[in-house]
Every structure is written in structure tokens, then in C-alpha cells.
C-alpha positions as CSV (number, residue, x, y, z in Angstrom):
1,X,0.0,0.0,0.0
2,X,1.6,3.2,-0.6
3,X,1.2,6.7,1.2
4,X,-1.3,7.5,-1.2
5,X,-3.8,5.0,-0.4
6,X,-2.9,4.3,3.1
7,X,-4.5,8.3,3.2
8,X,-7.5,7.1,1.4
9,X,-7.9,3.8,3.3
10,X,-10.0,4.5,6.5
11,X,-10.6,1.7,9.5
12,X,-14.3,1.0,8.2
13,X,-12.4,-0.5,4.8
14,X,-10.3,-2.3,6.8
15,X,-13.0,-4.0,8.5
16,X,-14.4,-4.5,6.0
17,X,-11.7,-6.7,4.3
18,X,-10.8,-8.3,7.3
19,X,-14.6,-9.6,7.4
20,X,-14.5,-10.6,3.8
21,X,-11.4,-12.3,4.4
22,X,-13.4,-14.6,6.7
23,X,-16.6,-14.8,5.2
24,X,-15.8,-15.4,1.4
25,X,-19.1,-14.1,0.7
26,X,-20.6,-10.3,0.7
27,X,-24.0,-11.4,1.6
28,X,-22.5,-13.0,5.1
29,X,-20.1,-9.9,5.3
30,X,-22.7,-7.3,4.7
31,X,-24.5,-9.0,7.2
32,X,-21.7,-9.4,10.0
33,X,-21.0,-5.5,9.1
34,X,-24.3,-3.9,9.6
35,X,-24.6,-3.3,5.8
36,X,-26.7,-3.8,3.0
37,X,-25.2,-6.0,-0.1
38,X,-25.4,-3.2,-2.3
39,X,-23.0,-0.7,0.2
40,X,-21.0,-4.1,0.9
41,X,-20.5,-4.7,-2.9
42,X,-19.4,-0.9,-3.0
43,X,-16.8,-1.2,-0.2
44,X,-15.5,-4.4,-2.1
45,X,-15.0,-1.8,-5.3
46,X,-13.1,1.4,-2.7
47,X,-10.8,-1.6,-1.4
48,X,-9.7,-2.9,-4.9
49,X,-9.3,0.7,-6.3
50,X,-7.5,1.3,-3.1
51,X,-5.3,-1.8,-3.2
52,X,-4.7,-2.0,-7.2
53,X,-6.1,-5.5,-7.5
54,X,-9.6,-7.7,-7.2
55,X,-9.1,-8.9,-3.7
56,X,-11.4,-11.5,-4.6
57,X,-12.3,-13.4,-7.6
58,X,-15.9,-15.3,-8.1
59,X,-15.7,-19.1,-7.8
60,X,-18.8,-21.8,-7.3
61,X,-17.1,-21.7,-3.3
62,X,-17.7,-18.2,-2.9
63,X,-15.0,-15.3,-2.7
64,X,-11.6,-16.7,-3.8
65,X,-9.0,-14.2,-2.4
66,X,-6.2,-13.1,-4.6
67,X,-2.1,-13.7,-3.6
68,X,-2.6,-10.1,-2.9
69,X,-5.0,-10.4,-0.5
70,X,-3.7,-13.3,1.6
71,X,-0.6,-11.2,1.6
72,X,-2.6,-8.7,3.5
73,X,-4.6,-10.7,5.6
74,X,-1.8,-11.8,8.5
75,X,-0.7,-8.3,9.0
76,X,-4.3,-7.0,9.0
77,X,-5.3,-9.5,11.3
78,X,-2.9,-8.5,13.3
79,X,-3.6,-4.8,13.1
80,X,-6.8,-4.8,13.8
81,X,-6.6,-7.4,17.0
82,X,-4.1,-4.8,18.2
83,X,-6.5,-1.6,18.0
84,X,-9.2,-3.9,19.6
85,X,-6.9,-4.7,22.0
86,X,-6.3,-0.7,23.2
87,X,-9.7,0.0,22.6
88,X,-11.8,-2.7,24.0
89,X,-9.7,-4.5,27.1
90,X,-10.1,-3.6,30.7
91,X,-7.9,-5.1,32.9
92,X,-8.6,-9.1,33.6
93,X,-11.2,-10.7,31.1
94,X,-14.4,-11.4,32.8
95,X,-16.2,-14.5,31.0
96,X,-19.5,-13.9,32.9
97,X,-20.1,-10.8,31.3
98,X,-17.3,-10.3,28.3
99,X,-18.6,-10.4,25.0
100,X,-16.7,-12.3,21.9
101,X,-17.4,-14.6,19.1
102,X,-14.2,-17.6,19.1
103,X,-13.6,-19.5,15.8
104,X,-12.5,-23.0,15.9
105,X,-11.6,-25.4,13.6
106,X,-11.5,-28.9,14.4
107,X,-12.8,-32.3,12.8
108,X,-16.1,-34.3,14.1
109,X,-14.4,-36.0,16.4
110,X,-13.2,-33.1,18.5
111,X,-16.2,-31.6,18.0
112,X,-18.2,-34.1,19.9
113,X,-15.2,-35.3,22.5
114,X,-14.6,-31.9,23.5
115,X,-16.2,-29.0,22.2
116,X,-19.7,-29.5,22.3
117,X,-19.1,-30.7,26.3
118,X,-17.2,-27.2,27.0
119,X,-19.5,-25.1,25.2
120,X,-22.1,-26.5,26.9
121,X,-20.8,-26.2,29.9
122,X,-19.7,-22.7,28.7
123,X,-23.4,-21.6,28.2
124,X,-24.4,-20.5,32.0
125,X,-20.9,-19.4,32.7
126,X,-20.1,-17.5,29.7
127,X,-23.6,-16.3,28.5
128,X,-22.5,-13.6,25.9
129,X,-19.7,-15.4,24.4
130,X,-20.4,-17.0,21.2
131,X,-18.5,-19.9,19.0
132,X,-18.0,-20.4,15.3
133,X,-16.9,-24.5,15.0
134,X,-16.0,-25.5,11.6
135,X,-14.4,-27.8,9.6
136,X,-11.1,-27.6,8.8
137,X,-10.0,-27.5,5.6
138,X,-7.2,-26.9,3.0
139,X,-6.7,-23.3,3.9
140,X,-7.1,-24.2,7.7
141,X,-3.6,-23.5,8.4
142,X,-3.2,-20.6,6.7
143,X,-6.0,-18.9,8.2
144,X,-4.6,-19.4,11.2
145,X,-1.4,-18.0,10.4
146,X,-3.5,-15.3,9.1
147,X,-5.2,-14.8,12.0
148,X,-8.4,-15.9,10.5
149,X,-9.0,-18.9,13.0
150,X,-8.3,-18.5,16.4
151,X,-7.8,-22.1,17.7
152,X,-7.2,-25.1,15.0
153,X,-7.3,-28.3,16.9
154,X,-5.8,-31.4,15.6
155,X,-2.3,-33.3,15.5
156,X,0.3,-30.4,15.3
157,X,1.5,-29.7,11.6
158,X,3.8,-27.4,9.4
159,X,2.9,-24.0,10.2
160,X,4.0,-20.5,9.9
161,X,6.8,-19.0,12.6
162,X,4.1,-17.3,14.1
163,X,1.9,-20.2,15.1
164,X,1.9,-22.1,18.6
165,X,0.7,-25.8,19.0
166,X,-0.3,-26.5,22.7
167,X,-0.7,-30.6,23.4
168,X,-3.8,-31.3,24.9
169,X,-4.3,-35.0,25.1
170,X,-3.0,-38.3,23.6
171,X,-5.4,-40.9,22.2
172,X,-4.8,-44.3,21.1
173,X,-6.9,-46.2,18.9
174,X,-9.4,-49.4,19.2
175,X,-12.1,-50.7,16.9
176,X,-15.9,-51.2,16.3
177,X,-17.8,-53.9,15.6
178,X,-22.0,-53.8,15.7
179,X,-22.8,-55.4,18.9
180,X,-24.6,-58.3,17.5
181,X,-21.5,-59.1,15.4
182,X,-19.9,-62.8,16.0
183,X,-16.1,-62.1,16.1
184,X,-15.3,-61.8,20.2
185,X,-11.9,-61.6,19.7
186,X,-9.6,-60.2,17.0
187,X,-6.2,-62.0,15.8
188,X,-3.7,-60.2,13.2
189,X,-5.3,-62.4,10.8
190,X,-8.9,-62.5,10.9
191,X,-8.5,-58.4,11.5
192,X,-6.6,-58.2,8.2
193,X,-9.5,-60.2,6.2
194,X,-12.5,-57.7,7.9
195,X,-14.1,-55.5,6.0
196,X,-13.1,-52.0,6.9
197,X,-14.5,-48.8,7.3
198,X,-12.0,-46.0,7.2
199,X,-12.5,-42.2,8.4
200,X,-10.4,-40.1,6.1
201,X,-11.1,-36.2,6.9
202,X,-9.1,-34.9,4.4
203,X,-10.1,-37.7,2.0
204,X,-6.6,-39.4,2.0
205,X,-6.1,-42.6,0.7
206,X,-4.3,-45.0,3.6
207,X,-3.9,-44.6,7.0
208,X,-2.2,-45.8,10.7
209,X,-3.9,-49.2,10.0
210,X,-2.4,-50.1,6.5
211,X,0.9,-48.7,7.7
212,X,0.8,-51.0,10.7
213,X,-0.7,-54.4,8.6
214,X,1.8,-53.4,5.8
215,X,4.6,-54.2,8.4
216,X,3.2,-57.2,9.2
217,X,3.1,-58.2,5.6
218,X,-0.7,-57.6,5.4
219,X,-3.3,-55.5,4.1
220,X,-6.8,-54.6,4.3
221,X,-9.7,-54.0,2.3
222,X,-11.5,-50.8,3.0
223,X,-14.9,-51.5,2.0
224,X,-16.1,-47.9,2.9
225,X,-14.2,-44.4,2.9
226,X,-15.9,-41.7,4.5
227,X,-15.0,-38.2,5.3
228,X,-16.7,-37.7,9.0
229,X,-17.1,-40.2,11.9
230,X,-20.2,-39.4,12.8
231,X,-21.5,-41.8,9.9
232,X,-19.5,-45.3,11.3
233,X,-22.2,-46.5,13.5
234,X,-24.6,-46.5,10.4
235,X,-21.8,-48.2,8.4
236,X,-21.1,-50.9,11.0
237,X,-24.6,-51.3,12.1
238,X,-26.5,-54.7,10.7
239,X,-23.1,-55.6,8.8
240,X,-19.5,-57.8,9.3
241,X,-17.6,-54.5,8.9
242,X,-15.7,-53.1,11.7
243,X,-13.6,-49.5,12.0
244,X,-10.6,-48.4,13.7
245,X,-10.9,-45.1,15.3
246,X,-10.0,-42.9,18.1
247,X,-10.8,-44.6,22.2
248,X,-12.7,-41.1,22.9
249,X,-14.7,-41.3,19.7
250,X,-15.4,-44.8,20.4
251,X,-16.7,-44.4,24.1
252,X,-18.8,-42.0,22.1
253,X,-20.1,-43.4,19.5
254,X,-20.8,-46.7,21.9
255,X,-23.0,-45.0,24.4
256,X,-25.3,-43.4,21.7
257,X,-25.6,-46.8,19.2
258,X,-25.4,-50.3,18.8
259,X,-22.1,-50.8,18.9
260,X,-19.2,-52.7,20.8
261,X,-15.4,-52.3,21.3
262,X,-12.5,-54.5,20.7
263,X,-9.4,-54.7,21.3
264,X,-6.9,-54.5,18.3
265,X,-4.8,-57.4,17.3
266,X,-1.6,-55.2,17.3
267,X,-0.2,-52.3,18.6
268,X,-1.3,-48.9,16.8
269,X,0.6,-45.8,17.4
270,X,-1.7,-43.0,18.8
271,X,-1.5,-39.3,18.3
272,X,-1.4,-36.4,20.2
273,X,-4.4,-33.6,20.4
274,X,-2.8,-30.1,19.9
275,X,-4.6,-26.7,20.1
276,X,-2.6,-24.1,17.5
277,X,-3.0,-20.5,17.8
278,X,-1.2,-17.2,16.5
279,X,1.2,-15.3,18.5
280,X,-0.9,-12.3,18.3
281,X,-3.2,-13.7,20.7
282,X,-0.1,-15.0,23.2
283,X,-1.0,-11.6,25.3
284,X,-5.2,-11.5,24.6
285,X,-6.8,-12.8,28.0
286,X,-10.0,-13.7,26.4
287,X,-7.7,-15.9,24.3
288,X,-6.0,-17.2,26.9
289,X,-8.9,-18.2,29.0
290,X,-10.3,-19.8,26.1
291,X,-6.9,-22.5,25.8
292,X,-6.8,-22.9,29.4
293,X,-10.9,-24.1,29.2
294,X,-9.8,-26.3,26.5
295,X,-6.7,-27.5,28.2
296,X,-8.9,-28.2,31.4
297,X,-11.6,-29.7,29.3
298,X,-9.1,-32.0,27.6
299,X,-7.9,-33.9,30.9
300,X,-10.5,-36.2,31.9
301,X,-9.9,-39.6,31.9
């Protein structure tokens, strides 16, 4: 931006584009901003004369943002937190009566193991804060380095310098079987020749199983790939199939259907829960209290 346009760029534009970034679409954006579509669509047209570029190109998703504008969304981000930050905190952050809208990303199984119990529990203590629970998705991580997301929960990946990953728990894995099903006890073998159902969230081919049969000089055949766990009990359900996932999922997905646990034949590694978050928020005590709930949410048994 030059001195030109930094002149001609007030703090409602700014907004503005920092709730487009989000939303990807000006009907949610005019929305979230007060505005009608029309004076959003006009404050999309100041910001790309003001910027020298489209910002945003139409796609059948929504509001694709240009190079240019994921360039500007970190720093942005981070601007605008800051002003928030001088104009808006008092002291110590109050939960009963602050008022703030979190965004989380975080797959299906997190989302029932752990956030829907702690907002829940959230809803008397913390009355006027609100949550925004999504999937995650390709750009997951960069909106988090952007400032986008606050918390993304999941096994801790690549990130940006800027990012934190916090461990909250480790999980192992066991397996499902409908509870009517005949097999009472797995061996290597007999686990290998099952019909599998396997829970790929980012639709990737493979997973900790095959890597773990493969060393044992045996594979699987997944019989059904889906995307979310909440579908397995209507997979295994009335059928010989059984599914490898998560303990807490399990314990889950036991108490509310038909379904029964068994032990694995063989040792699978487990993975480790993480909560990553910017370092813009390292000195935010809403933020703050918000990891801590999850941290303290995280350590049951």
C-alpha cells in the first residue's frame, strides 16, 4: 500500500476486508458488518481501487482471495486485534459478562469429544460469548497464520513462525464392531481379512492401519471411505464391517448406538491432540482463558 492509499484507506475498509477475508461471501459480510449487499459490494470496489487489485475473484465456493489479498490478511489481522486490544480490554477478562465470538476449527471427532461438552458447559458461565466450530479445511492453516482462525485443533502440523501448537491430550486407537456381530476376539489375521470402514477427513487414501498391517506383511480392504465419523455406526450397524478409530470417539459413538469395542490385534501408534493458535493472541486474555478451558476440558480420563 503506498502513502497514497494508506490516506485514502479509513478503518471501516479495513473492516471490511478483514470480514470478507473470513466470510468469502458479501451477503454473510454485509450482514456481520451492519450493511446492505449493495453498500458491501461498493466497499469491495473502494478496497480494490484502493489496493490495485480484485481482492477477490468469483468461484462456485464463494469469494476466492487473490495472492494479494492473503498477503494482507496476516498483518491485517494482526492490526486490527491490536486496535481492539487498546480500545476494548479492561484489565482481567471477565467471561460472565465479556462479549466475543471464538472460531475454531476442528474435525467431528473433536467436536463431539470436546467442544460441544465445553460449550455446553460454557453456556451459563459464559452467556454472551459465542462460538463459530468448523471444519477444517485446506486453507485451515493458513488462516490461522492469518489470523483468520483462532484455535485449529488437531495433530500439530507445518505452520507459519508465528503459530503455537499447545498438546492437549494423547489418544490411542481401538475398533468397532455392531454389537450383534460374532467375532469376540480379533487376531492379526482374521482383523486383516474384515471388511473396513475407514474415516479419512481430508479424503486421503491410507492410514495408521495399513501402515501397521503393511509391516506385518498384510493388508486390508476398506470397503467404505468416508469423510466424517459421525457416519460409522450406520456403516457398522447390521453388517460384518468393523472401523478403527480414536478410544474417545469410540466411548462415544458406543453410548449413543449399537455398537461394541474391541481390542486391536496389534499395537497402533496413537496421536497427540494439539490446540494451535497465533502469537498475536499469546497476550489477549480472552484468548487465553479460552486454551486454558480447553486444556482443562481435555484432561478427563
Amino acid at each position: 500500500m503506498t502513502p497514497r492509499n494508506i490516506r485514502q484507506a479509513d478503518l471501516n475498509l479495513l473492516i471490511a476486508l478483514n470480514v470478507l477475508m473470513e466470510e468469502r461471501n458479501v451477503t454473510r459480510a454485509a450482514a456481520r458488518l451492519g450493511l446492505t449487499q449493495s453498500a458491501a459490494s461498493r466497499m469491495l470496489g473502494r478496497l480494490r481501487a484502493t489496493f490495485d487489485d480484485p481482492l477477490f475473484v468469483r468461484t462456485s465456493r464463494g469469494l476466492t482471495p487473490t495472492k494479494r489479498a492473503l498477503d494482507l490478511a496476516g498483518p491485517l489481522r494482526e492490526y486490527l486485534a491490536g486496535l481492539e486490544k487498546l480500545l476494548l480490554e479492561r484489565g482481567d477478562f471477565d467471561p460472565a459478562t465479556a462479549q466475543r465470538r471464538f472460531r475454531i476449527a476442528a474435525i467431528d471427532y473433536v467436536q463431539a469429544v470436546l467442544l460441544a461438552p465445553l460449550v455446553a458447559k460454557l453456556q451459563n458461565q459464559s452467556p454472551q460469548i459465542d462460538f463459530e466450530i468448523r471444519q477444517p479445511s485446506m486453507e485451515s492453516e493458513r488462516d490461522l497464520d492469518a489470523g483468520v482462525l483462532d484455535l485449529l485443533l488437531m495433530p500439530q502440523q507445518r505452520s507459519g513462525p508465528g503459530v503455537v501448537w499447545t498438546p492437549l491430550y494423547h489418544d490411542t486407537y481401538t475398533c468397532l464392531v455392531w454389537n450383534r456381530h460374532s467375532v469376540e476376539r480379533l487376531t492379526l489375521a482374521r482383523f486383516a481379512a474384515m471388511e473396513h470402514v475407514l474415516v479419512a477427513p481430508r479424503e486421503r487414501l491410507g492410514g495408521v492401519v495399513d501402515s501397521v498391517l503393511e509391516k506385518n506383511g498384510l493388508v486390508r480392504r476398506v470397503a467404505v471411505q468416508a469423510s466424517t465419523f459421525l457416519i460409522v455406526p450406520y456403516l457398522l450397524t447390521g453388517t460384518t464391517r468393523i472401523a478403527t478409530v480414536p478410544k474417545r470417539m469410540a466411548a462415544e459413538l458406543v453410548r449413543m448406538h449399537p455398537l461394541r469395542i474391541l481390542k486391536p490385534p496389534v499395537e497402533i501408534p496413537g496421536f497427540t491432540m494439539c490446540q494451535g493458535w497465533h502469537e498475536i493472541h499469546r497476550n489477549d486474555p480472552g484468548h487465553r482463558w479460552l486454551r486454558d478451558a480447553l486444556s482443562s476440558a481435555a484432561k478427563r480420563d
